[in-house]
N, C-alpha and C positions, 0 to 999 in steps of 0.2 A: 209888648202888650201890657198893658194896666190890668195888673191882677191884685190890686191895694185900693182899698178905699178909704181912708183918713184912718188907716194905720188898721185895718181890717185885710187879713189874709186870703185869699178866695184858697190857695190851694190846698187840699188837706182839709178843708171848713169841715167844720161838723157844725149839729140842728142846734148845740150850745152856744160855740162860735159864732153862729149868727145873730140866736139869739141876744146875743151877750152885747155883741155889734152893735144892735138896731137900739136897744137901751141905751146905750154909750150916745147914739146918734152920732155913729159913723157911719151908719151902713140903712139904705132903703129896700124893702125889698123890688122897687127896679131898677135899681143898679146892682142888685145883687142878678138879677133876672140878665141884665144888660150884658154883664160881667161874664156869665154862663154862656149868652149867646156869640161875645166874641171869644171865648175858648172852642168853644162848636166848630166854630164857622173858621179859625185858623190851625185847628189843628183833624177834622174830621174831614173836614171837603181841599183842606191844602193842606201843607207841611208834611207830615207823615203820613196823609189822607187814611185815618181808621177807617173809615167808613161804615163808621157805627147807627148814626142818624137817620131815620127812614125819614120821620118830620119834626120840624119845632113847632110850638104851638101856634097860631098867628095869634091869639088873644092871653099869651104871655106876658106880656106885660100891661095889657088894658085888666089883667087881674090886678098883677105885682100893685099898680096903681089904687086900685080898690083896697087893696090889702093894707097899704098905707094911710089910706084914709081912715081907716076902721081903725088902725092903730095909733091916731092922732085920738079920737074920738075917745076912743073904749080899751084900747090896751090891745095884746095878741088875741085874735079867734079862736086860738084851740093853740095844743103842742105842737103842730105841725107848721105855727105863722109862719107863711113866705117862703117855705124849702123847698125848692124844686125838685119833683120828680123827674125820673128817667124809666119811663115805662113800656114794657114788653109789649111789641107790637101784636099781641094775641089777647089782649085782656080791651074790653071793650071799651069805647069811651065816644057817648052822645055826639058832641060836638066834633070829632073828630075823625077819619080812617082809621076803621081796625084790617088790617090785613092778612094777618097773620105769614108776612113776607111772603104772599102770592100773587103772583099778577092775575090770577084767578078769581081774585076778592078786592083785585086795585079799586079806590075811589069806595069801598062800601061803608058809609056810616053806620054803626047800629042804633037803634030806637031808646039806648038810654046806657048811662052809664054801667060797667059791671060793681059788686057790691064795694068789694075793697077800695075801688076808684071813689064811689063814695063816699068812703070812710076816708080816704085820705083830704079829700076837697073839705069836707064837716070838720074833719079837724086841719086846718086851713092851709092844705099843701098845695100847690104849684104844678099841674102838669105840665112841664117845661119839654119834654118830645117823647113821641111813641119810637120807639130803635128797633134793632137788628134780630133777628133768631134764626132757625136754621126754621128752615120752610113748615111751616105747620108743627113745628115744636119737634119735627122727627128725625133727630140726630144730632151731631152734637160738634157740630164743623161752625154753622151760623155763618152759611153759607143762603142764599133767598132770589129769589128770580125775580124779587121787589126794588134788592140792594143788591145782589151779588154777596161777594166774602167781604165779611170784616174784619181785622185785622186786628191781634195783640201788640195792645201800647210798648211791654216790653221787649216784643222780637219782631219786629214786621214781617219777619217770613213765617208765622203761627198763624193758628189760628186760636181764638181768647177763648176756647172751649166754648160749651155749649149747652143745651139750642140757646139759652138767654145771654150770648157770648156778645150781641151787643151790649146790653148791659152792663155786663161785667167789664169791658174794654170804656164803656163812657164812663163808669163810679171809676175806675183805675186813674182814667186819664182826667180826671176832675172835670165833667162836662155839667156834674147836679152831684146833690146830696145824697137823694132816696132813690135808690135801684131797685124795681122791682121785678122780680122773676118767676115762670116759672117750672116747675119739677118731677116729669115722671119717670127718671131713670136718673138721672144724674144731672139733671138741668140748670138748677139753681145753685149749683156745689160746684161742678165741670169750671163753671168763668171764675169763681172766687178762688177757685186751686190754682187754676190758668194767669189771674191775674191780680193777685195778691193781697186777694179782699175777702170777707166774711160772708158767708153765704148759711142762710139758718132754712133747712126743710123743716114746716112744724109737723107734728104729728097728723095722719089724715082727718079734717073734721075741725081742724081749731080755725081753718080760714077757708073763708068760701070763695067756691067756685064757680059762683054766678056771674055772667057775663065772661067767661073765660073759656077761648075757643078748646074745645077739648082733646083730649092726644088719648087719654084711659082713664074716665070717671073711677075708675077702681084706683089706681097710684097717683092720679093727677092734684097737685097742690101746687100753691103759690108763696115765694116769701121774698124777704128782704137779701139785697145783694149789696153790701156795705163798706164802707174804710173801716168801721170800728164796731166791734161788739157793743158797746151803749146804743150808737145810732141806730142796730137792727132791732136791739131789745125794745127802744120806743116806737118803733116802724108798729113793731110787732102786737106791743099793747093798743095801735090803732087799728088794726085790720082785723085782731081776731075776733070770734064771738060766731055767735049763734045769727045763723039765715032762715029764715022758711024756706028760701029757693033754692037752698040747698041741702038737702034734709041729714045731711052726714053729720053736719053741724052741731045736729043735735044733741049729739054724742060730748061734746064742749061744754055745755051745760054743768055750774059747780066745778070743774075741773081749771078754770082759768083765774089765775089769781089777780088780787086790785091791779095791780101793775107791775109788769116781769124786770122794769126798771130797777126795784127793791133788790133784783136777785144780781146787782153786779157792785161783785164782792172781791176786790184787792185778794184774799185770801181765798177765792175761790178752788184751790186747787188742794188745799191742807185737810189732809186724813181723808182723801175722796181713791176710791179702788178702784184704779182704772185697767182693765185690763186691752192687751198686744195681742191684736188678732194675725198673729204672724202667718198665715194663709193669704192675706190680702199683701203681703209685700217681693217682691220679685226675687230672682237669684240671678241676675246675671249683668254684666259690666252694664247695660242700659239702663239698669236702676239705680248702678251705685251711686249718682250723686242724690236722688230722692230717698236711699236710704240712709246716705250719709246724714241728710239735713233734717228727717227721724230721727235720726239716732241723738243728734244735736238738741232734737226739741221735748224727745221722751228723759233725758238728763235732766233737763230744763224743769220739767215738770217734779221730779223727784226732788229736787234739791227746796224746791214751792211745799214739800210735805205730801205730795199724791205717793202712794203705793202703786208700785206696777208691778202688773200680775202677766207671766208670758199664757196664751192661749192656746193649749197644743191643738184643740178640735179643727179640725180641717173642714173650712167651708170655701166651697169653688165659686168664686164670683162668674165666672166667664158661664159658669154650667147655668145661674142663678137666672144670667138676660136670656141664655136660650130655652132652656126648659120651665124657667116658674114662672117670669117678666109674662103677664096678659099685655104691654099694652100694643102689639100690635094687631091685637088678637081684637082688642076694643076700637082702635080705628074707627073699621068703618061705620060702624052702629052710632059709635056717640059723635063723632066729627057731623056726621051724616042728620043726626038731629040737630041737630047745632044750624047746622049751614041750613036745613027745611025749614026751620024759624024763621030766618031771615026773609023767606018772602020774594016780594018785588027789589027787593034793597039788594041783593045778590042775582048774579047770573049762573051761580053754582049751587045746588042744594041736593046733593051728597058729592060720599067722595069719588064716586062713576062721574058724575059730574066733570068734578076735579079734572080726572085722570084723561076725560075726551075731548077735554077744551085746550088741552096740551100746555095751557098756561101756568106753569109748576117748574122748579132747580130739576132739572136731570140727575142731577145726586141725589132726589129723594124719588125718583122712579120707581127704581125695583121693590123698595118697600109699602110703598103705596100699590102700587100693580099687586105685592104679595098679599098687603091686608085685605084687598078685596075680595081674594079666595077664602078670607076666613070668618069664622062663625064665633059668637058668644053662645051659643045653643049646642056648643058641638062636645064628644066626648073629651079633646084632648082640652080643650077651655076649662071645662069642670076638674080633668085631675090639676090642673095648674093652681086652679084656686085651692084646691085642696092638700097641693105642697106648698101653697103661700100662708097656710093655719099651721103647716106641720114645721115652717120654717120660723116662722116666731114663736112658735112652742121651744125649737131649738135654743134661740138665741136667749130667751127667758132660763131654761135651762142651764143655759152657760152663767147668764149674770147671776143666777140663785147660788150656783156650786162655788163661785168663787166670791161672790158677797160683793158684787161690781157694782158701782154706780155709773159705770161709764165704757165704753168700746173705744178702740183709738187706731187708728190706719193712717198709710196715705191714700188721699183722694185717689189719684192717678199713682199708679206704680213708675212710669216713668216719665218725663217731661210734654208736655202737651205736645200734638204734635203738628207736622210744617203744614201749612194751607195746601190745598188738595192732596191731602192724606185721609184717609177715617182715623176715628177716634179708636185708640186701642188701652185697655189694661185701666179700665178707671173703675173702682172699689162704688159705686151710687146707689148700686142696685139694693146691696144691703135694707138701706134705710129706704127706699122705693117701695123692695115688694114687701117689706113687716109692717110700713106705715109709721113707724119709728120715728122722732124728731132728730135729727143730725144736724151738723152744723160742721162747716171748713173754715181753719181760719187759719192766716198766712202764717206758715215754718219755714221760711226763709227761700234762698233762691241756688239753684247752680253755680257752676263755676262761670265769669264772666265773658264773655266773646265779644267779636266785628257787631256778628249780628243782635246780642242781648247785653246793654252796655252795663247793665247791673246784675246779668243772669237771668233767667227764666224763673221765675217763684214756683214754689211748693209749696201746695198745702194740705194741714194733719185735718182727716174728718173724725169728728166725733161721735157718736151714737149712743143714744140714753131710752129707757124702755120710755113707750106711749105715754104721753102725756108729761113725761118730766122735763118741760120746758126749762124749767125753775135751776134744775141743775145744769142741763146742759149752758147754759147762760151762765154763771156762777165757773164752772169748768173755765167756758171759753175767757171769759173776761177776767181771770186768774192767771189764763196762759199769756191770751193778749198781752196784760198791764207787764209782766213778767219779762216778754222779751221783746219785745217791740219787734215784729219781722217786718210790718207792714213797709213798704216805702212807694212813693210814686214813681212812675217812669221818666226816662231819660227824654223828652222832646224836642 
């Protein structure tokens, strides 16, 4: 297959790359479009069938075209000229099916783009396909009664984490540029750990959640699912900012700088105090090669000029999803508005709905059936929110005592795990329920097997208090440049 165009790389491409391309006038963006859609179509639907794709756009390339003309005339539209997105089939878009991987909501357009969407179009990206999630964003398999399971480019018998584990498996296997995802548990971080890409949760409030089907308006955000730290950090100075439709936003305001692009710094990682939240890492042979490949990448980082600080305070992630995590507590109330919007354009509008039309993955049954038992008005809703103030009181307390600019774990404690299994032992919640900006970025892989012909990747999350995008980026892009973990799959 033609993955070159007059000496233009598709694999591995980044928004520079291209750019860099189209100037040279090697590269259009629809053959850049072209190019994409034959990696789609021989490696998702044949060869190793991912089955990451829910749709390609059919006015892909009658854009790419438009976009060329523009750039005959007047130069690039914006920073985003001609990149194709790979977008989370929950985040809404006009012209196309939003699903949210449910045959419940097959064929439903919504009435207008959500906001990010856009922001990405304005600055002149390419929705190149809406993909795979775990049904209604509730789990972390990205498994869908739309697609069924999708499948990790480096192990076919995984699953590429989750819910946006489409995603995450189409940026791994080079299907598009911009991945976008997104995050109320571990959503946007789960496929970048899983499949050896960067996945950045921003703080709650710096990107809106308009038009974005919802899972817990209280932890629900959206970001970048990436090959590289630069590529997210410009994703990211396009999406964020301030919504009236989403009034959290507001809180963003002064807080976001010209462009987070300034903050990737070669040196990112010299005299930054990162502390080892050694609670988030496991003890037993199933982890040892995820903390082997820690252990590899917290060296890593020291020899770069970071100080590490080990963290005795013991915080129980597993205790964190069942006792503080609201979001299935949120369910039904915000899903339920959502889908009452929609109108005539839906045959479902709430989640009873949902649940009586039977058209829904049987994997997310039980907790659908659970959420509907539950209340935001109820006593045990109110203490949860009030261990979710008591728990970033904690972790502020920790970075104050020891003068931290930064938290560091692994995502997953131990290797993602095989398709129809659950998701077990993954560190998300942290930066979930504080609202925290975190970010995963690839610390290398396992040992190599039949079935992972370069290993299963790991990846270290990182966690910076509210609003320090600025570092967390600066962190990541110090580690990135530092040791290159990232690599593409074997296909």
């Amino acid at each position: 297959m033609d993955s070159n165009s007059k000496g233009f790389c598709l694999e591995e491409a980044t928004i520079a790359s291209v750019h860099e391309a189209i100037k040279q006038g090697q590269l259009t963006c629809r053959r850049l479009i072209e190019m994409y859609m034959e990696r789609i179509e021989a490696y998702d639907k044949k060869g190793p069938k991912l089955n990451s794709v829910i749709m390609v756009n059919p006015k892909a390339l009658e854009i790419a075209d438009s976009l060329d003309e523009q750039y005959k005339t007047s130069g690039f539209t914006g920073p985003l000229h001609g990149i194709p997105v790979l977008l989370k089939d929950n985040v809404d878009t006009g012209d196309m099916p939003t699903t949210a991987g449910s045959l419940s909501l097959e064929d439903m357009i919504p009435e207008d783009d959500a906001f990010i969407v856009k922001r990405l179009k304005e600055a002149g990206a390419i929705i190149l396909a809406k993909v795979n999630l775990h049904e209604f964003a509730v789990w972390g398999e990205t498994a869908s009664s739309i697609l069924g399971q999708t499948l990790n480019p480096y192990d076919l018998t995984r699953t590429p984490g989750g819910s946006s584990g489409g995603t995450g498996a189409a940026v791994a296997a080079n299907f598009g540029i911009i991945g976008i995802g997104t995050d109320t548990i571990n959503s946007v971080r789960s496929p970048a750990s899983a499949c050896s890409l960067v996945g950045l949760r921003p703080t709650i409030g710096l990107v809106s959640r308009d038009g974005i089907v919802p899972y817990s308006l209280t932890q629900d955000t959206a970001g970048p699912i990436m090959r590289t730290v630069e590529d997210a950090a410009r994703v990211l100075d396009v999406i964020a900012g301030y919504d009236e439709k989403d009034p959290i936003t507001a809180w963003s305001v002064g807080k976001i700088p010209e462009i987070y692009s300034m903050f990737l710094k070669k040196d990112g990682l010299k005299g930054k105090r990162i502390g080892i939240l050694k609670s988030f890492f496991g003890k037993e042979e199933i982890h040892r090669e995820v903390n082997e490949a820690m252990d590899k990448s917290l060296k890593a980082m020291e020899t770069a000029g970071a100080i590490l600080i080990p963290i005795e305070e013991y915080i129980d992630g597993d205790k964190l999803v069942k006792e503080v995590s609201v979001h299935l507590f949120d369910l039904k109330a915000h899903l339920s508005s959502y889908l009452k919007d929609l109108g005539p354009r839906a045959k479902v509008h709430s989640l009873s709905d949902v649940i009586a039309s039977g058209k829904y993955h049987k994997g997310i049954e039980d907790n659908i059936k659970y959420a509907e038992t539950l209340d935001i008005n109820s006593v045990e809703y109110k203490e949860r929110i009030m261990k979710k103030i008591e728990l970033r009181n904690t972790v502020m307390s920790i970075m104050a005592k020891y003068a931290l600019d930064a938290i560091v774990y692994p995502h997953q404690k131990r290797p993602v795990v095989k398709a129809g299994e659950p998701q077990v032992e993954r560190n998300g919640v942290l930066g979930a329920v504080t609202g925290f900006p975190s970010c995963v970025v690839p610390a290398g892989f396992t040992e190599p097997t039949d079935k992972a012909p370069i290993g299963v990747p790991v990846g270290m999350e990182i966690l910076c208090r509210e609003w320090d995008e600025p570092t967390l980026i600066e962190i990541a892009y110090g580690f990135e440049q530092l040791t290159r973990y990232r690599k593409p799959p074997v296909l």
